[in-house]
C-alpha positions in Angstrom: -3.6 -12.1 164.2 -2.2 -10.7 161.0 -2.8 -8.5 158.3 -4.3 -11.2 156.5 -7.1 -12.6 159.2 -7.8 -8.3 159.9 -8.7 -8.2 156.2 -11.4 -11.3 156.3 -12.4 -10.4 160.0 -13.4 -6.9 159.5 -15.3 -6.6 156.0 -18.6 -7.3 157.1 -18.4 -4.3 160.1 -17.1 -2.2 157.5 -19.8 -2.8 155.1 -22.1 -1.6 158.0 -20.8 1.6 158.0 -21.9 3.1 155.0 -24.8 4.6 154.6 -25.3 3.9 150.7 -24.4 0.6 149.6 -24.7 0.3 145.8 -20.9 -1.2 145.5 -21.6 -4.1 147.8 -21.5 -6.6 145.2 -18.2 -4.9 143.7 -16.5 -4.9 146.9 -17.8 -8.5 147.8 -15.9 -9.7 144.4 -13.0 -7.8 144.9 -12.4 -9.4 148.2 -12.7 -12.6 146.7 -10.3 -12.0 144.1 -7.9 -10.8 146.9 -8.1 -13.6 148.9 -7.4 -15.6 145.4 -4.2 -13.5 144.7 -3.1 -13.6 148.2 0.1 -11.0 149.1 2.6 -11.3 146.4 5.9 -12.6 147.7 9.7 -12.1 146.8 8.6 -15.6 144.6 5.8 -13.5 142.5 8.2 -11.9 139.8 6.9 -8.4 140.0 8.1 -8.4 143.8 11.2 -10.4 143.9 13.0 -7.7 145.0 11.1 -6.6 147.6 9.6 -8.2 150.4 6.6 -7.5 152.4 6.9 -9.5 155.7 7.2 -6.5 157.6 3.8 -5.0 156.8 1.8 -7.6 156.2 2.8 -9.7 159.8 1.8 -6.8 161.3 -2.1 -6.2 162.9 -4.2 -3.2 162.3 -6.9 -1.3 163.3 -9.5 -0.7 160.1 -11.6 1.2 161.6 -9.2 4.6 163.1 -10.0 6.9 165.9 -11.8 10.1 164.2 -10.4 12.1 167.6 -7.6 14.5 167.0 -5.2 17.2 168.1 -4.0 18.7 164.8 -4.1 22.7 164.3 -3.9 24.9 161.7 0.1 25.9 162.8 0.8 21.9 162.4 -1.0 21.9 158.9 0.8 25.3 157.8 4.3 23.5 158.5 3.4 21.0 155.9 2.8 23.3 153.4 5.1 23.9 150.4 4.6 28.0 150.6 1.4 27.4 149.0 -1.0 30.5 150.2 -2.2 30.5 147.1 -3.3 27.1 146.2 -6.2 25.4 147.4 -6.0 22.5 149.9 -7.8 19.3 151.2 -7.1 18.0 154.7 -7.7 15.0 156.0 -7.3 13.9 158.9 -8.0 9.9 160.4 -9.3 8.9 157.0 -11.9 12.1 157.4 -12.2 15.5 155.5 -12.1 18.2 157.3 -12.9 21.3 156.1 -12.1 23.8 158.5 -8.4 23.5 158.2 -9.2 22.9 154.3 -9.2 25.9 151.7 -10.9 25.5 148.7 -12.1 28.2 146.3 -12.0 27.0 142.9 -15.7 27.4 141.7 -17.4 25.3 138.7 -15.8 21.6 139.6 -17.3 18.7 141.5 -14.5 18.8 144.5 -16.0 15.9 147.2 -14.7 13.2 149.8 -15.0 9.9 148.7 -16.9 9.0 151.3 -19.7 11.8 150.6 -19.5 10.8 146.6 -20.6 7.2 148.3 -23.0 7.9 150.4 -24.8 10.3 147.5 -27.1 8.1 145.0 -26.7 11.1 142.2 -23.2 10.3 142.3 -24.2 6.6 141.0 -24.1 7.1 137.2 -20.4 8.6 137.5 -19.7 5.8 139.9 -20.7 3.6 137.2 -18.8 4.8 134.1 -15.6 5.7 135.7 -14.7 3.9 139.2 -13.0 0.9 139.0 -12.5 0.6 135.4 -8.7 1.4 134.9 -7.2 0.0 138.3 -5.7 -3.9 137.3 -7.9 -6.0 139.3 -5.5 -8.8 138.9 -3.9 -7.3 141.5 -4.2 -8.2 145.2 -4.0 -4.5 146.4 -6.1 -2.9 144.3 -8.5 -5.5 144.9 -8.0 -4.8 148.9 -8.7 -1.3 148.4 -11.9 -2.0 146.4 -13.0 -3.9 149.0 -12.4 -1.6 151.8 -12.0 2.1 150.1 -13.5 5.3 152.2 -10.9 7.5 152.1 -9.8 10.4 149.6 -11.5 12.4 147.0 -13.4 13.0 143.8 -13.3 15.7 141.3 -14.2 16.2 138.0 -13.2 19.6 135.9 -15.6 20.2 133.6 -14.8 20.9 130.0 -12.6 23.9 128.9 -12.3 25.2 132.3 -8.8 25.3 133.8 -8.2 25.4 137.6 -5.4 28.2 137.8 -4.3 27.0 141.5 -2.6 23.5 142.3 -4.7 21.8 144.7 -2.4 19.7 147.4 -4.0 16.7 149.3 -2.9 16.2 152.7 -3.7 12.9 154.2 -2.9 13.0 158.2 -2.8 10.1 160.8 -2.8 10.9 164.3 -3.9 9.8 167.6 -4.3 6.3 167.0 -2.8 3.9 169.9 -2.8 0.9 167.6 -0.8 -0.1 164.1 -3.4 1.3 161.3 -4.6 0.7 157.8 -5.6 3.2 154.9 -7.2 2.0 152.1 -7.4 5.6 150.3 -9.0 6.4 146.7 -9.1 8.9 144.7 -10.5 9.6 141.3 -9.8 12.6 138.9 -11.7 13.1 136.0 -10.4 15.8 133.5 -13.1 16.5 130.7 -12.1 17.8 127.6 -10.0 21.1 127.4 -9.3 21.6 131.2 -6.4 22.1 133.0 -5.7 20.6 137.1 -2.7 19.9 139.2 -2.9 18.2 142.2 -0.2 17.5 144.9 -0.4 14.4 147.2 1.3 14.1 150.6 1.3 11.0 153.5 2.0 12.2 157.4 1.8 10.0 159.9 2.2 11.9 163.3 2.3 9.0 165.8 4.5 6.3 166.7 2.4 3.6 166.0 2.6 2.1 162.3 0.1 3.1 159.8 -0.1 0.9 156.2 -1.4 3.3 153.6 -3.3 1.3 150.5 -3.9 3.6 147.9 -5.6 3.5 144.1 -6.0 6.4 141.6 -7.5 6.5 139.0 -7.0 9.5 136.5 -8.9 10.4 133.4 -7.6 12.7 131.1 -9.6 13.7 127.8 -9.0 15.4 124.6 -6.7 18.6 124.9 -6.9 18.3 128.5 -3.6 18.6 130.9 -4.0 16.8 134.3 -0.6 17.0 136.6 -0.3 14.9 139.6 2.8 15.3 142.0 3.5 12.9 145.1 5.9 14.1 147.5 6.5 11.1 149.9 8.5 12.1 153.2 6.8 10.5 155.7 8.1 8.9 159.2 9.8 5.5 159.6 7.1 4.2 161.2 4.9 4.2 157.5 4.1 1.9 155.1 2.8 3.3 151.5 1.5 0.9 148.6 0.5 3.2 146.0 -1.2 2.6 142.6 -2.0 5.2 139.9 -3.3 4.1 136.7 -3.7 6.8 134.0 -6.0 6.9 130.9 -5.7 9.4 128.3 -7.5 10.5 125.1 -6.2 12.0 121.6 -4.1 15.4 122.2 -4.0 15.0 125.8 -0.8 15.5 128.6 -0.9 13.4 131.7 2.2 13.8 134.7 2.8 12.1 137.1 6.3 13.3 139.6 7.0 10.2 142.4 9.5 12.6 145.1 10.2 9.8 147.7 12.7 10.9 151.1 10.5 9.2 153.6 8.5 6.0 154.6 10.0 2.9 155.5 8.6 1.1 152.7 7.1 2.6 149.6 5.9 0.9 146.5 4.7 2.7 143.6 2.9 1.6 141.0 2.4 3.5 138.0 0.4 2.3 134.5 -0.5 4.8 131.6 -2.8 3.6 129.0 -3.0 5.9 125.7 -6.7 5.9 124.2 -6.0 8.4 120.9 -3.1 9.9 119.3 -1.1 12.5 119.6 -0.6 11.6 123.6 1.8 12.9 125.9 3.0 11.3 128.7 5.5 11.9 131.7 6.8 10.4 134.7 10.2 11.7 136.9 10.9 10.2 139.9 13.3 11.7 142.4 14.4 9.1 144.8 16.7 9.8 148.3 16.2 8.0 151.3 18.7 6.0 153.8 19.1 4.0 157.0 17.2 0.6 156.1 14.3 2.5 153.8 12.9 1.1 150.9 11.5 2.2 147.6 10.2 0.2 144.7 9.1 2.3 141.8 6.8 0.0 138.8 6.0 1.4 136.0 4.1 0.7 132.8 2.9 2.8 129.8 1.0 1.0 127.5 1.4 2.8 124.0 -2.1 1.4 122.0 -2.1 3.8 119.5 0.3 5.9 116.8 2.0 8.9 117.0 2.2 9.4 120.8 5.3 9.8 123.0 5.9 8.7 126.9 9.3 9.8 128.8 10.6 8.5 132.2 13.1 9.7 134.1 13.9 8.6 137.7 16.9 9.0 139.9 17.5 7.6 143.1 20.4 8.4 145.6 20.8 5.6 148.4 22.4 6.2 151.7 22.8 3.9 154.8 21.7 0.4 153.9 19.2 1.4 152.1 17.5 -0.5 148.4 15.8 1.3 145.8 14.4 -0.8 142.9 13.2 0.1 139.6 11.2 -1.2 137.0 9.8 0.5 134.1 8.3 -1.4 131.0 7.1 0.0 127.5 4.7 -1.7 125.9 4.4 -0.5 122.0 1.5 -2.6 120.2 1.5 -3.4 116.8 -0.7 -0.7 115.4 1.4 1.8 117.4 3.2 3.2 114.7 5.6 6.3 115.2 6.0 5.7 118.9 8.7 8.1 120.7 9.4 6.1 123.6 12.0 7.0 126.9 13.1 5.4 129.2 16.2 5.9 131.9 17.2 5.5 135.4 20.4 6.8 136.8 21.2 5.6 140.6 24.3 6.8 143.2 24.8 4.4 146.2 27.0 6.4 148.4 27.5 4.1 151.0 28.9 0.1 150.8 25.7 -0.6 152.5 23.0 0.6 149.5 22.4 -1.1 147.2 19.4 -1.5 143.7 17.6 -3.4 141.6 17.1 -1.5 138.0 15.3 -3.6 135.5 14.3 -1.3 132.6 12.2 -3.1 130.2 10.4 -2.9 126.2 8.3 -5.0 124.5 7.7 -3.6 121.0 5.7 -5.4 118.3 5.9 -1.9 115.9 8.5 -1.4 113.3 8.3 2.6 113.2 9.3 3.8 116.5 11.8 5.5 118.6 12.2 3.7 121.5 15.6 3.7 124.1 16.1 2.8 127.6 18.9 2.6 130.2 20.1 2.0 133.4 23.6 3.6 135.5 24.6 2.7 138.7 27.5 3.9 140.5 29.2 6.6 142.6 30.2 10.2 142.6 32.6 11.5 139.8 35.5 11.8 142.0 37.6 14.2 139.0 34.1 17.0 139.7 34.4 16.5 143.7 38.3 16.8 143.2 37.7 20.6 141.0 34.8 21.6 143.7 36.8 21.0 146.8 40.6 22.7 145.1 37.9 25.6 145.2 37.7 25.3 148.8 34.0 23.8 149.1 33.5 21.1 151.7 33.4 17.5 151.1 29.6 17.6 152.1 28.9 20.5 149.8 31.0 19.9 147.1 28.7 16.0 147.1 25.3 18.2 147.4 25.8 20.5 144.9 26.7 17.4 142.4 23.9 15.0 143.5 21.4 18.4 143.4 22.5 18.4 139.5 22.5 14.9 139.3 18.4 15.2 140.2 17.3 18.6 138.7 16.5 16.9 135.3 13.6 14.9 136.7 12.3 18.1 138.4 12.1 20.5 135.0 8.8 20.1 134.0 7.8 20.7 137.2 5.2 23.7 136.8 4.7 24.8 140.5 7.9 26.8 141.6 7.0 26.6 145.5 7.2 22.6 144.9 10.5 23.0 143.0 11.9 25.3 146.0 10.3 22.7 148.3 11.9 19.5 146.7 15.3 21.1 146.6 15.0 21.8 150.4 14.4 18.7 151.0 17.0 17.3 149.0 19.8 19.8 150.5 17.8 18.6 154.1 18.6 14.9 153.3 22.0 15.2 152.1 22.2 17.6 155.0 23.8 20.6 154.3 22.7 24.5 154.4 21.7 25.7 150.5 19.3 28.1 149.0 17.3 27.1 146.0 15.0 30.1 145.8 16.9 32.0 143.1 17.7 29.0 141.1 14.7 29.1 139.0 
């Protein structure tokens, strides 16, 4: 039995498991629609590059063992040198709070899960949940169907949250394949400030197939900063979709740092609501072996005078594919659009190989709007002049691909993520380097 008969065999059981059911009918449609989309295939256009055989031939478990063995020393060697942010664990699709840290004061911080099962929750429910996430999609109508997992929060207005708050979702201890249909939704009212950092780790050998949707709200003068670091095991599956709204005056990030995860596809739509918007997505991309990862993105610039920049660049080793799409939609009424767009790639092996497919539609006449796409290898004239200086080959290639990436990592505002990131860069390309000082 395959992905496909799991999904239709298990939704009424799950239904039974929560405790408040006010999104019954919402989930019951969303189903439907999924089961009308299907799985896109390498024949759907959006996924012709990428093929998901391998996850969804699969069977999993929906409902996972809450029983584990993780301790506070396992959770401290995830962290990015962070004793002074906040955290969220979760573990098996369940907070826990005991290896959690939270002392920011004045927000709504809850699971999923709780927000769900918590009627005075409904009215927020109501206005916000499942009103940005595309549901023509198949996967975002799976996880609507099925979602449990993740958090809530909503800053209030004018009040800014001073520490970064990273997310840890954990698998472990489950003897069969397992699915994760995880949602979150971030709400920043007017004037506040939030960053949040998201991380995947699956601790057992068994395959886990993580579905995630967030939605992210960002209001007038308000700043909302969300960072994915992706370096999980070979034995993971992520399908990730972010969708972004933002109001007049407001600044929305999203980073995308992927090293790990067999396959990975992100998904990333920004829709501008007001003028004056910014908006920014990096990518840093470096895996190998037979890895895959499939970045999507999409801003949809609705109104004048706001700007959007992406910048993603991918380093491919092994056999591995990376694929990239970005699109820039510029409507007509979006006068004095500053809009850009690039993606630089280095395959350094014969086996690596991807698909770049930058992309604008613009029906405006006053913009500024560029995109572009490199693909290629090492400057072999800059390895030449670093090795006459006696550095090693390996060396001499890691201090060139570390400049190669730092651009997409300088609006980074979290310096233990920046050290972080570089570590694992230098880890990848596997040499010995210090980053601290850089900075």
């Amino acid at each position: 039995m395959a992905l496909l008969e799991n999904i239709q065999n298990n939704h009424t059981a799950f239904l039974e498991t929560l405790q408040h059911r006010f999104l019954d009918e919402t989930r019951n449609e969303a189903l439907k629609k999924f089961f009308h989309y299907g799985f896109p295939t390498k024949k759907d256009e959006e996924y012709k590059y990428t093929n998901l055989r391998e996850i969804t031939e699969k069977n999993y478990n929906f409902f996972p063992t809450e029983a584990h063995t993780i301790s506070k020393e396992q959770i401290e060697e995830l962290h990015l040198g962070e004793e002074n942010f906040d955290w969220i664990v979760f573990i098996n699709g369940k907070l826990h709070k005991e290896l959690s840290k939270i002392t920011i004061e004045n927000v709504e911080l809850l699971s999923f899960n709780y927000a769900l099962n918590d009627p005075k929750h409904k009215d927020v429910f109501d206005q916000y949940f499942n009103t940005i996430a595309d549901q023509n999609l198949a996967f975002t109508n799976l996880n609507t169907a099925y979602c449990k997992q993740g958090f809530f929060l909503k800053v209030p207005k004018n009040v800014v949250i001073e520490k970064p708050i990273h997310v840890f979702y954990i698998s472990q201890n489950q003897e069969e394949n397992t699915v994760y249909n995880t949602r979150n939704l971030l709400i920043a009212e007017e004037g506040s400030k939030i960053e949040v950092i998201e991380s995947h780790h699956n601790f057992d050998e068994t395959y886990v197939f993580t579905n995630s949707v967030t939605e992210i709200f960002t209001y007038q003068n308000a700043k909302a900063d969300w960072h994915k670091v992706q370096n999980d095991s070979d034995t993971s599956y992520m399908m990730d979709h972010t969708f972004a709204k933002q109001e007049r005056d407001s600044l929305t990030t999203v980073n995308t740092f992927s090293f790990g995860g067999k396959l990975v596809r992100n998904n990333l739509d920004f829709i501008h609501n007001g003028e004056n918007i910014n908006s920014f997505m990096n990518g840093i991309t470096i895996i190998d072996g037979e890895q895959l990862v499939d970045h999507h993105t999409a801003v949809h610039h609705k109104t004048p005078h706001c700007e959007s920049y992406q910048n993603y660049k991918g380093i491919y080793k092994g056999k591995s594919h990376g694929v990239f799409n970005g699109k820039v939609f510029v409507d007509k009424i979006a006068q004095k659009t500053n809009a850009y767009q690039q993606n630089n790639n280095i395959l350094l092996d014969e086996g690596a190989s991807v698909d770049t497919k930058p992309q604008l539609e613009i029906f405006a006449d006053d913009v500024k709007c560029s995109h572009g796409c490199t693909v290629g290898q090492l400057n072999e004239d800059a390895l030449f002049y670093l090795r006459a200086r006696g550095i090693s080959k390996k060396e001499a290639q890691a201090m060139l691909l570390f400049a190669f990436a730092n651009d997409a990592m300088e609006n980074i505002d979290i310096e233990p993520l920046r050290v972080k990131i570089s570590k694992l860069l230098a880890e990848k390309l596997e040499v010995d380097m210090e980053f601290e000082d850089i900075y």
